[in-house]
ZAMARGU-4260 file (C-alpha; in steps of 0.2 Angstrom, whole numbers, plus 5000, padded with zeros to 4 digits):
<rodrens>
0) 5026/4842/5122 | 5014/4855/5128 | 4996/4849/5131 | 4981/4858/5136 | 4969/4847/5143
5) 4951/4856/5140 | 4937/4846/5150 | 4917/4847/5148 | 4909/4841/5165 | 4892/4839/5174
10) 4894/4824/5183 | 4903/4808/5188 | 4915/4821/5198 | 4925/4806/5204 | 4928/4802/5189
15) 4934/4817/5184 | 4946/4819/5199 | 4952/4803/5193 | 4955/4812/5175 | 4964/4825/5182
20) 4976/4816/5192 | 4981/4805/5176 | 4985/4820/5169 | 4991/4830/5181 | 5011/4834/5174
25) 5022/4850/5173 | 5019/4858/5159 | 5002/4853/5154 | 4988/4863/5159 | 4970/4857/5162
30) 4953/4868/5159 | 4939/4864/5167 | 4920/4869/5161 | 4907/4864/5174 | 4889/4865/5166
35) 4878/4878/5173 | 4865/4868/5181 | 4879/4862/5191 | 4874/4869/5208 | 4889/4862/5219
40) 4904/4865/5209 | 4917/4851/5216 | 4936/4853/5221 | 4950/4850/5209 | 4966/4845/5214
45) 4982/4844/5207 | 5001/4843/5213 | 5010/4847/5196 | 4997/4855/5181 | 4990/4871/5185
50) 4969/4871/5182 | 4957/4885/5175 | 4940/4886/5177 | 4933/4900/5161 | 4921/4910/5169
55) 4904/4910/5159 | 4897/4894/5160 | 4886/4887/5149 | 4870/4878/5149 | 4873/4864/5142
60) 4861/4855/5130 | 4860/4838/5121 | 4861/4844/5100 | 4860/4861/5104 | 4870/4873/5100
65) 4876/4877/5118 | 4889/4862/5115 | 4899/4872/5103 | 4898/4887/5110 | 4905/4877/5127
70) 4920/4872/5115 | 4924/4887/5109 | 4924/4895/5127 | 4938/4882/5132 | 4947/4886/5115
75) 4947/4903/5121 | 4952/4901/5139 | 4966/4889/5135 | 4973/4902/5118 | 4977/4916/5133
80) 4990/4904/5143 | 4997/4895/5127 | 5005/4893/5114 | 5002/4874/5116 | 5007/4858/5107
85) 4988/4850/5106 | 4971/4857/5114 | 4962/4841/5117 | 4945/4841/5120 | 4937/4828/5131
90) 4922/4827/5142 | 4924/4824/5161 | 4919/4803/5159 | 4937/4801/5149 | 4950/4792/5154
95) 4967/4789/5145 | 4973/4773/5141 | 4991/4781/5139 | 5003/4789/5152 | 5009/4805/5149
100) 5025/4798/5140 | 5016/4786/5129 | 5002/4806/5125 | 5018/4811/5120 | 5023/4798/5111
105) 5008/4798/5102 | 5005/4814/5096 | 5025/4819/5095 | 5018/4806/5077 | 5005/4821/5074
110) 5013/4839/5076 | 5002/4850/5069 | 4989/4842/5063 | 4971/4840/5071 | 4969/4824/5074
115) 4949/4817/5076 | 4941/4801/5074 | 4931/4801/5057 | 4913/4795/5057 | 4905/4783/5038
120) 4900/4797/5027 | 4881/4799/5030 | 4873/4812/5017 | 4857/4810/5028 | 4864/4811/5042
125) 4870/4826/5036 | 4856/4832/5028 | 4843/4831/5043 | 4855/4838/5059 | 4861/4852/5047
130) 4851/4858/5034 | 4835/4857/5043 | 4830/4870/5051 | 4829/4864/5072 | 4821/4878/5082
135) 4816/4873/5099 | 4833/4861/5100 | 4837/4866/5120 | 4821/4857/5125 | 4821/4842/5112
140) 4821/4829/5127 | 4807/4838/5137 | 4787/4843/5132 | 4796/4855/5120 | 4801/4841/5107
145) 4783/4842/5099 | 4784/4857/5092 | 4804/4853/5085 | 4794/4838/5078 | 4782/4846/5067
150) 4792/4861/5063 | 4804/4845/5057 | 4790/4840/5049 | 4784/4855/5037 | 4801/4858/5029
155) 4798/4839/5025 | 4785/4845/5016 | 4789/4860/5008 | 4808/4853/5005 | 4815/4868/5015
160) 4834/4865/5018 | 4848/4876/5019 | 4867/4873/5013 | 4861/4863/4999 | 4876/4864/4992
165) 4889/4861/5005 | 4899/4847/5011 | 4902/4843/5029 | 4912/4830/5038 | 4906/4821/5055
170) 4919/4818/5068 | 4918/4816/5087 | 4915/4830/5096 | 4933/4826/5106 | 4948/4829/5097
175) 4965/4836/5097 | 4969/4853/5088 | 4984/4861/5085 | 4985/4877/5090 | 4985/4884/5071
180) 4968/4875/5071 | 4961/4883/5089 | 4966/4898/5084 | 4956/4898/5067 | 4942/4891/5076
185) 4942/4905/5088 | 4943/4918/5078 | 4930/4913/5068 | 4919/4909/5082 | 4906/4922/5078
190) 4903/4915/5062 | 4902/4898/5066 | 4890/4900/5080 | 4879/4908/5068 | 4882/4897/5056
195) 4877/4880/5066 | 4863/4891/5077 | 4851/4878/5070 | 4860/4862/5067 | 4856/4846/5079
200) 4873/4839/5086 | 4884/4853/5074 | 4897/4849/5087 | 4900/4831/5077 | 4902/4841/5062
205) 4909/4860/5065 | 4929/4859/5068 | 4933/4844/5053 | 4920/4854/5041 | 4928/4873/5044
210) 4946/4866/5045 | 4944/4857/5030 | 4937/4872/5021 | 4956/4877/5020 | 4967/4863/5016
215) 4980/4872/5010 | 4983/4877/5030 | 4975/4862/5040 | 4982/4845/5041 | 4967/4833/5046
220) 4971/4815/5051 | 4958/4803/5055 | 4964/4793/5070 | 4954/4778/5072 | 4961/4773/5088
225) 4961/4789/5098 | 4946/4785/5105 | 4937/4769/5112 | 4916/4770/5116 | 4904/4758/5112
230) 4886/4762/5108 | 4867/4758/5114 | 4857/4762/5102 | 4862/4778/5098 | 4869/4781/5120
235) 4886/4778/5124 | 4889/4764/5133 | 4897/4765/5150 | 4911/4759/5156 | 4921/4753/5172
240) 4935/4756/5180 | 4936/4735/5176 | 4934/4738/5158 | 4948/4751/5160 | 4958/4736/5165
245) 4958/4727/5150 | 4956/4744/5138 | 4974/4751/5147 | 4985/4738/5136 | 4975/4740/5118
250) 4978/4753/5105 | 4968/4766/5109 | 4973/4782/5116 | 4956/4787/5125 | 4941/4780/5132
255) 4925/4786/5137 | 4911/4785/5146 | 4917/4779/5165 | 4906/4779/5178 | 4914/4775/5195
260) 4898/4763/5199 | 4901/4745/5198 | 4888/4736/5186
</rodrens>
């Protein structure tokens, strides 16, 4: 198989390098995106996968928009060297709990589908993050998170929401596409982005909802085990290279998020 690796990074670059060399393979290629409040972008070495840095960078933003907008520049870095079997989304703190025979083995099991991990269906969920109106989303964890709050607030009030009558899906934000579904996801990348412009963490919700639009076309599986990460709250917790230890030999395919500190 044919994997492009597409990677989301701003720190824990250790980590990272320690990503890369896991998968490092002939035949696979890796795509790097370094936030842009990254100032010192680090090395990146490899001895077998050849590895792209996409040009525009993105500020990055926690719920904001800039997340997708960051996936979809991967997307469409990685589409210009493809085709590929699977586009797999992760973010630098991942680590695989397979080699690259036991990837293969794994999604060899999912050709062409886009394989996610589904989240518990959540109508409010839903309804806050997507069909309220969040202006002023780039600063919601600075001063500017006031002004969200009471503009959250008045549509409260005056029961303003949009996409009453759609349904959405909530997924991670890391998954593996096919390249059918990259491509549509690409090609509609406009849309989208106008689309979720407004939405608070759309990333969880953007691929599995607009995919699923069109069933006749995607094949969506909802892979419990692709992904290990325990939650704090609402924060992942982080992980070890010790916890990797005893996560190596379980069913999971991935895990995040690593930190190369020792608790």
């Amino acid at each position: 198989m044919r994997h492009a690796f597409l990677i989301i990074a701003h720190n824990e670059f250790k980590i990272l390098q320690r990503l890369v060399s896991m998968l490092d393979s002939e035949g696979n290629d890796i795509y790097i995106h370094f936030d842009k409040k990254v100032n010192q972008v680090p090395s990146i070495h490899t001895e077998k996968s050849a590895v792209f840095f996409p040009q525009e960078r993105i500020d990055v933003r926690w719920g904001n928009v800039s997340q997708i907008k960051t996936e979809l520049v991967l997307f469409k870095a990685a589409l210009n060297n493809g085709p590929y079997d699977f586009y797999h989304l992760i973010s630098g703190t991942h680590l695989p709990l397979k080699d690259i025979q036991g990837l293969d083995a794994f999604y060899s099991r999912h050709q062409g589908e886009e394989v996610m991990r589904f989240w518990p269906d959540d109508p409010g969920d839903a309804d806050f993050k997507l069909r309220r109106y969040h202006f002023f989303s780039k600063g919601i964890r600075n001063s500017r998170a006031i002004a969200w709050r009471i503009i959250i607030k008045i549509q409260k009030v005056l029961g303003i929401r949009h996409f009453r009558r759609e349904t959405f899906l909530k997924t991670d934000n890391w998954k593996s596409l096919s390249q059918k579904g990259v491509e549509y996801l690409t090609r509609n990348a406009d849309k989208i982005l106008s689309r979720y412009r407004f939405s608070l963490c759309g990333d969880e919700y953007y691929a599995a909802s607009e995919l699923n639009r069109h069933p006749e076309q995607f094949h969506i599986s909802d892979c419990p085990e692709l992904l290990y990460v325990r939650f704090n709250k609402s924060n992942p917790y982080t992980l070890t290279l010790k916890d990797y230890e005893s996560l190596k030999d379980s069913e999971y395919i991935w895990a995040r998020k690593f930190t190369e500190n020792e608790r």
